[in-house]
C-alpha positions as semicolon CSV with decimal commas, in nm:
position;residue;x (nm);y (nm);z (nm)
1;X;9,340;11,206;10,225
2;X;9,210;10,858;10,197
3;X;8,928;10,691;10,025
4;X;8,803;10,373;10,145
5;X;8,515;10,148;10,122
6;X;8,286;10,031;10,423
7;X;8,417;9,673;10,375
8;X;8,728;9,460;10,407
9;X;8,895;9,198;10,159
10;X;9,081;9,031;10,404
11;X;9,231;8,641;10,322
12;X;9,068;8,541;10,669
13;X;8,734;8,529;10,794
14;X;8,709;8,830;11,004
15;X;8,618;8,811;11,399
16;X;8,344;9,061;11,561
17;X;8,608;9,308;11,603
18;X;8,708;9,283;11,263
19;X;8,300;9,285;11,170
20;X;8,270;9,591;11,361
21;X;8,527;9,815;11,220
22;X;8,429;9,702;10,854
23;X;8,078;9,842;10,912
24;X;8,166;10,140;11,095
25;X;8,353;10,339;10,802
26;X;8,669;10,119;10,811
27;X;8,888;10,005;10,500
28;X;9,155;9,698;10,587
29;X;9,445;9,522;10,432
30;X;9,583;9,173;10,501
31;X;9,968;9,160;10,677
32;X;10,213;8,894;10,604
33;X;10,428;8,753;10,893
34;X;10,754;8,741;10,807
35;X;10,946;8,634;11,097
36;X;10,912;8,846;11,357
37;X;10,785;9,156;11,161
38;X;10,408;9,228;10,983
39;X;10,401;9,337;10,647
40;X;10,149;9,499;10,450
41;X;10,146;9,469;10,070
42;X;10,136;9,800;9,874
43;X;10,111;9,935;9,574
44;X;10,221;10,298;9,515
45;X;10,197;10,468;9,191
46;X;10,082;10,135;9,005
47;X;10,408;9,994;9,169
48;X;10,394;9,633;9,398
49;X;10,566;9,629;9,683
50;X;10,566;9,618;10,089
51;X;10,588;9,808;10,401
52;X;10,706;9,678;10,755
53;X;10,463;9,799;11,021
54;X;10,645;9,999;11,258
55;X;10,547;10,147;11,514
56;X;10,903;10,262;11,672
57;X;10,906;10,460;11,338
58;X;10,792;10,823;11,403
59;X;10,700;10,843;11,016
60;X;10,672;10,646;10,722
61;X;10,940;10,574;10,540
62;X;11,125;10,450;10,181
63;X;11,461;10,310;10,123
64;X;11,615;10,424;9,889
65;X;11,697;10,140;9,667
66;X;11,320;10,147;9,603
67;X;11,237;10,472;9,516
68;X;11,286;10,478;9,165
69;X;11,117;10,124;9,138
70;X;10,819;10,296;9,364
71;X;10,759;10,591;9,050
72;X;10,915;10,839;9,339
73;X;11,104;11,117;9,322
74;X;11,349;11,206;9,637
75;X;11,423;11,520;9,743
76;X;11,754;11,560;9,940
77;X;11,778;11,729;10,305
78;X;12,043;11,819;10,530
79;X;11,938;11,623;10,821
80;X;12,165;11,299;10,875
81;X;11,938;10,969;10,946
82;X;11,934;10,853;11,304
83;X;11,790;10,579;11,463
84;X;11,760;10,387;11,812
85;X;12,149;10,409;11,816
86;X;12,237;10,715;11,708
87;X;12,292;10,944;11,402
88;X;12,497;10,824;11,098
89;X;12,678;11,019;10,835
90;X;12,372;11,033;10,560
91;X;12,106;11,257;10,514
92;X;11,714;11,178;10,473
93;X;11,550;11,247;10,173
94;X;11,181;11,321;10,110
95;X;10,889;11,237;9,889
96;X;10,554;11,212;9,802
97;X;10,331;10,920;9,701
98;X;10,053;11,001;9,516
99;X;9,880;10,719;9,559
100;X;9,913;10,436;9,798
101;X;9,691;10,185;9,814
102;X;9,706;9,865;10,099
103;X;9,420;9,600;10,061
104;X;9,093;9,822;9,996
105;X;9,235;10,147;10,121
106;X;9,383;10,397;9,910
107;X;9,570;10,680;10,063
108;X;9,656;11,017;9,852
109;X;9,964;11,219;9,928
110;X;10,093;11,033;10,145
111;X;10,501;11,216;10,244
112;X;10,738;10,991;10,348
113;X;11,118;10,971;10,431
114;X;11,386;10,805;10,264
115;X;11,687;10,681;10,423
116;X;11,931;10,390;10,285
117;X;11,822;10,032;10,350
118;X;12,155;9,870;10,324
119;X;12,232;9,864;10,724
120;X;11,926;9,676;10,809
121;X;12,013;9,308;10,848
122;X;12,143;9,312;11,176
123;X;12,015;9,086;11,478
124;X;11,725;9,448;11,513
125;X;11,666;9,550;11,195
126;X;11,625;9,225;10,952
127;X;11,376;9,420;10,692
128;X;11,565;9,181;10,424
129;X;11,371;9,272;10,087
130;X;11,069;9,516;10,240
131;X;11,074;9,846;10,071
132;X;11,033;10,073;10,379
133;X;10,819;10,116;10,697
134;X;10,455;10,207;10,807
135;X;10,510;10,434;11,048
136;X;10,379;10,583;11,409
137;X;10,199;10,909;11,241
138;X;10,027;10,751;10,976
139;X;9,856;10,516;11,244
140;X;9,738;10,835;11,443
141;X;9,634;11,007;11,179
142;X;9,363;10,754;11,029
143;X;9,307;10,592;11,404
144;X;9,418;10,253;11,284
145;X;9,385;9,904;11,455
146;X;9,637;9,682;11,399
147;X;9,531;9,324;11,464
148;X;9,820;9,133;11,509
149;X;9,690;8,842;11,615
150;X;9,486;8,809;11,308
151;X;9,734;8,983;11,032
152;X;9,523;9,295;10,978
153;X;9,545;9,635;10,968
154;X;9,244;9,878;10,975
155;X;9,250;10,263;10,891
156;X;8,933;10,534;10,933
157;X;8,910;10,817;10,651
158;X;8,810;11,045;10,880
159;X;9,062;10,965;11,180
160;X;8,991;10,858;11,517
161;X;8,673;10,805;11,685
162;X;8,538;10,787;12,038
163;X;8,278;10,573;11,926
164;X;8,430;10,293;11,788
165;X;8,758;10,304;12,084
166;X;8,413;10,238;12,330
167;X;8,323;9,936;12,122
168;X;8,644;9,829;12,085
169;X;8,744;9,826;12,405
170;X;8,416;9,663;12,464
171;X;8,474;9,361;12,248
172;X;8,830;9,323;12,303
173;X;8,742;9,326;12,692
174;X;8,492;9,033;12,626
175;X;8,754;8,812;12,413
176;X;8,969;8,865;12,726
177;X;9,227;9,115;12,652
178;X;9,392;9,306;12,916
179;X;9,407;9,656;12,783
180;X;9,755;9,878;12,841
181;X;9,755;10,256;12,816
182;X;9,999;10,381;12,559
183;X;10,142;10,766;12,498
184;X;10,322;10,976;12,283
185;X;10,624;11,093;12,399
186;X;10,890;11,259;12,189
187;X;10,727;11,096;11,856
188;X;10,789;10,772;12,002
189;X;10,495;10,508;12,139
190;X;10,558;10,417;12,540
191;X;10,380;10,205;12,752
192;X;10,430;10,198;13,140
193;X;10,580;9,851;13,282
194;X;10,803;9,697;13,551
195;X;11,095;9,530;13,422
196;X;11,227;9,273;13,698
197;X;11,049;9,430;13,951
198;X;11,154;9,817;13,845
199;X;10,957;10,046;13,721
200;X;11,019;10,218;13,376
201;X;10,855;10,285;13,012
202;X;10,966;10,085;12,736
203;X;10,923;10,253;12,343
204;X;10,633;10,011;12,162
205;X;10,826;9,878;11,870
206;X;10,657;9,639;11,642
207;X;10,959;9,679;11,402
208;X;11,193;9,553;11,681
209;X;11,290;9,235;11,614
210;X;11,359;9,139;12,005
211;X;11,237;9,296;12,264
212;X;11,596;9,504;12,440
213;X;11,679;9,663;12,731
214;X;11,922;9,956;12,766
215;X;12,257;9,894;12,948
216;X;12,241;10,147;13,207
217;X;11,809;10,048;13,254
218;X;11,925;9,677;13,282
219;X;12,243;9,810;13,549
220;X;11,952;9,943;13,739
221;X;11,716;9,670;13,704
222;X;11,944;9,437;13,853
223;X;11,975;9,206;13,487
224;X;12,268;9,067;13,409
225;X;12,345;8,943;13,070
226;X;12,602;8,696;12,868
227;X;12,818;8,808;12,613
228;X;12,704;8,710;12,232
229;X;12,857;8,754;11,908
230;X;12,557;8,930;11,789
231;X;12,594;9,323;11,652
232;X;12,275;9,529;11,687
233;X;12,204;9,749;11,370
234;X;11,947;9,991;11,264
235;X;11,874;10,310;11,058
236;X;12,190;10,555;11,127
237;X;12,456;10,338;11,323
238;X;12,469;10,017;11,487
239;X;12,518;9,995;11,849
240;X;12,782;9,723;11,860
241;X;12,776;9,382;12,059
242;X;12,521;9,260;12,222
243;X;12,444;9,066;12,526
244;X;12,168;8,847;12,631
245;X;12,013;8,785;12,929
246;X;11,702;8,644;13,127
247;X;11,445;8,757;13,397
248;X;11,162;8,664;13,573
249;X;10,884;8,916;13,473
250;X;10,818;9,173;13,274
251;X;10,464;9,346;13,339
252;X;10,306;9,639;13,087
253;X;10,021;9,805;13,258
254;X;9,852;9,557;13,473
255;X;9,945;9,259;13,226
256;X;10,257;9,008;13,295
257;X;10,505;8,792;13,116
258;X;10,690;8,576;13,265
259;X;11,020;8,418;13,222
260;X;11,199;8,662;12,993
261;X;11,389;8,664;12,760
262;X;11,564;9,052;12,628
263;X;11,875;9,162;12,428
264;X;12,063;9,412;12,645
265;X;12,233;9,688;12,466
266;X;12,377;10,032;12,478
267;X;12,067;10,271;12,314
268;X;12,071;10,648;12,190
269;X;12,014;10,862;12,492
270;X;11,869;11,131;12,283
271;X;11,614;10,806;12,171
272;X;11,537;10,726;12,494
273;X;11,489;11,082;12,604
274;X;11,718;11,046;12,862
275;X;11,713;11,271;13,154
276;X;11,320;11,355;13,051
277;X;11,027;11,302;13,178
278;X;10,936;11,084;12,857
279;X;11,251;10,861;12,999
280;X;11,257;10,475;12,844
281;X;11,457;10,212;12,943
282;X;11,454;10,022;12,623
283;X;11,217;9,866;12,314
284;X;10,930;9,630;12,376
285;X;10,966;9,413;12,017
286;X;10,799;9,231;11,793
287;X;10,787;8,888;11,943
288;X;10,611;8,954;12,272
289;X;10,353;9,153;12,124
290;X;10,329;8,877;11,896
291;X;10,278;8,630;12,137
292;X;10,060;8,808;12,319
293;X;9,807;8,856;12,046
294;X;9,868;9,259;12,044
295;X;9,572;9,466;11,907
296;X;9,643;9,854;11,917
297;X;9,372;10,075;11,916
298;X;9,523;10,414;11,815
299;X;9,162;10,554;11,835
300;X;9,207;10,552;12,244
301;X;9,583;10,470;12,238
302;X;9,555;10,166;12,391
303;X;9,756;9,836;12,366
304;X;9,495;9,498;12,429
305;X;9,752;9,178;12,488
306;X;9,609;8,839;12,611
307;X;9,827;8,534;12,565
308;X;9,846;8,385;12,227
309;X;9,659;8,035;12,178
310;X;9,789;7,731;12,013
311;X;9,617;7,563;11,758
């Protein structure tokens, strides 16, 4: 459950999207940028803290060196944490927050995972001193938009609408936004695109930290890559070294980036969903959605990107 007012107390002025979903039954909360990931400031159980947004995260989730600072109590399962390189050798836990409010939304029993936080400062993973992530079902559930451009994230009490994914579309369309169809597959967000001229999905990761190609995808794509000293990490096991390389475009949908710049590593297969028909070739991260103004509109599941402006 959620309760929510029909107004947001954002730090910024808000635009006529913002405007829109404010009047139309929407509560919001302000994001921080730190680096390349978007945080939203919590506060669960009368606790302070934050959440990375994530949307490579099927669910939300708490690490564990925060749960007792959080007013949470874990519950221990037998299922051993995995990530986008595998399983590890620890188990989830579970919990409950009562109450967890961002900005002027307050959501009730909200259940989240819990998994160690120790492993993620690596070149994917740099959470540093967040408490845990926003995740991929959470965003579904209350048909959030998540303005990236403008550091804002907006959630619906009463969950997605075909009303306001018209007008959003609508506006966005008007401010020049390309929009991108996105789907579910395997609990994971993919988008359609053409990496160096081959055609693939890539897994919608705002919780990426660079946007990475698998090895095998990249083998097939024709990319080559130079050897770094970097070590990819995440949630379960880290994926070991890491090489970088360049190409010309990358396009999502019917939108393009040019001159490219990806990490190319060796991914989970059972992440990927290799040898499915939900097949990815690799993560699509944090700073080219960045740069490219992202607004997802879970409402639809759609991605809107239009290049970012300088000011």
């Amino acid at each position: 459950m959620i309760l929510t007012t029909p107004r947001c107390d954002a730090a910024v002025a808000l635009n006529a999207l913002g405007q829109f979903l404010a009047t139309h039954g929407y509560g919001g909360a302000q994001l921080v940028h730190v680096g390349n990931f978007f945080r939203v400031p919590i506060n669960s159980n009368g606790n302070v803290g934050d959440l990375i947004v994530d949307t490579g995260a099927p669910h939300s989730l708490i690490f564990r060196a925060s749960v007792k600072r959080l007013g949470l109590t874990e519950t221990k399962t037998k299922e051993f944490i995995g990530g986008a390189f595998g399983k590890g050798r620890e188990y989830f836990g579970v919990a409950t927050i009562q109450s967890l409010t961002m900005g002027n939304c307050t959501l009730l029993n909200l259940p989240v995972a819990v998994a160690p936080g120790d492993s993620e400062n690596g070149m994917f993973r740099q959470y540093g001193s967040s408490d845990g992530l926003l995740g991929l079902s959470e965003m579904v559930k209350y048909g959030a938009v998540l303005d990236l451009a403008n550091r804002l994230l907006f959630v619906r009490p009463s969950g997605p609408s075909k009303a306001v994914a018209i007008a959003t579309d609508s506006i966005l369309v008007r401010q020049g936004y390309t929009a991108v169809d996105l789907k579910i597959a395997g609990a994971h967000l993919s988008v359609p695109a053409d990496v160096n001229g081959w055609p693939c999905h890539l897994l919608v990761d705002t919780g990426a930290f660079l946007t990475s190609i698998d090895r095998d995808a990249a083998s097939k794509a024709h990319i080559g890559g130079s050897r770094t000293e970097w070590v990819a990490e995440g949630i379960g096991k880290s994926s070991g070294r890491v090489m970088a390389a360049t190409f010309p475009t990358l396009r999502l949908g019917g939108y393009e980036i040019r001159n490219v710049s990806a990490a190319v590593v060796a991914f989970d297969r059972e992440m990927l969903g290799r040898g499915t028909d939900n097949e990815m070739a690799g993560l699509l991260g944090a700073e080219y959605l960045s740069l490219n103004s992202a607004v997802f509109d879970f409402n639809s599941g759609t991605l809107y990107l239009k290049p970012k402006t300088t000011r």
